[in-house]
N, C-alpha and C positions, 0 to 999 in steps of 0.2 A: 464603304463608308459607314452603312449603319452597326456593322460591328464593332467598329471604333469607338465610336456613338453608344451603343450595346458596353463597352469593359469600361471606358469612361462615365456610363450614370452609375455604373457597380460599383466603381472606386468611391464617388461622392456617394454614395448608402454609406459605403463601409465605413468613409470618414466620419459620415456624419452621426452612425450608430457608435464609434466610438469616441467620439467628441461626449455623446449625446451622454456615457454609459461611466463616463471622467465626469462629464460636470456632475450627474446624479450624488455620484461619489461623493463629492465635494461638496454639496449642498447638504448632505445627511451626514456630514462628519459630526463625530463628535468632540468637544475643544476637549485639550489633554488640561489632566488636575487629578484630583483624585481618584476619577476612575480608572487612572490605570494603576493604580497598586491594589483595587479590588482582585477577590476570587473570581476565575476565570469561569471552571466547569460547573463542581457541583455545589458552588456556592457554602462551602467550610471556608475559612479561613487556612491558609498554610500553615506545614507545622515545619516544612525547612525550605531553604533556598530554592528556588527553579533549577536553577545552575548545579547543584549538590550531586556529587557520583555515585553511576549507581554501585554494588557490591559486583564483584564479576562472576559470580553463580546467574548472575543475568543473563551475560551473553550466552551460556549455554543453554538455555531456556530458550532465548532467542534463538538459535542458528536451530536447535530442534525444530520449533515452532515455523521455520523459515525454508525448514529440509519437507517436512506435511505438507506445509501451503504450497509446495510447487509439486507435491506429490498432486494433490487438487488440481492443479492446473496442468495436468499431464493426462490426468485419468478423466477428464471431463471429453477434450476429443477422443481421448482412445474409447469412449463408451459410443461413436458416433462411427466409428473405421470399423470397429469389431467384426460385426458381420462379413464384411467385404474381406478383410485381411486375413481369418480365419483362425486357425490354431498357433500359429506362429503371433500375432498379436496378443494372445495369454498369456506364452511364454514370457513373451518380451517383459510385458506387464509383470508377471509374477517375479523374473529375477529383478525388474527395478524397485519391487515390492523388499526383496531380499537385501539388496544394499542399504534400504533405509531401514527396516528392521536391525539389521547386520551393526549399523553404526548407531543405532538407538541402543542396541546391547551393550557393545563395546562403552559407550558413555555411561550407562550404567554401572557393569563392571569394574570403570574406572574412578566413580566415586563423583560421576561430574553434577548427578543429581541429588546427590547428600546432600542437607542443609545443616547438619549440625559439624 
């Protein structure tokens, strides 16, 4: 019975911290007007639309930037295995080093980081 007891006072915390964490919300809004066509970040005013498209020399920029960033998140644990895993864990590391170098070239070669 006291565990009952025990997941039913947890329910009512949790109700009550999110009841609690909505009203907050709602008491510190602010009424829409003008502030919402203010600048957002760095406080410039815009010089075009929010919605306006980007140029597609972008996405490639992106999917580079997005091929590193998981290279990051690949070589963080592998620097934690290393030891244990041995020489075959450098390998591995070094050709997956090789495929993105590999396709950073190839985009290169092909003109995708021209900007003129």
């Amino acid at each position: 019975m006291s565990g009952t007891t025990a997941a039913l006072s947890l329910l009512g915390i949790a109700l009550i911290a999110v009841v609690g964490v909505y009203g907050a919300a709602w008491a510190a809004r602010i009424g829409s007007g003008a502030a919402d066509a203010a600048p957002f970040e760095s406080g410039l005013e815009p010089t075009e639309h929010a919605v306006s498209r980007f140029h597609v020399r972008w996405y490639t920029v992106t999917m580079l930037f997005l091929a590193f960033d998981m290279e990051m998140v690949f070589m963080y644990p592998w620097t934690r295995v290393i030891s244990a895993m041995g020489p075959s864990a450098v390998i591995e590391m070094f050709v997956f080093l090789a495929v993105l170098v590999s396709g950073v070239v190839y985009a290169w070669r092909e003109g995708a980081l021209r900007w003129t």
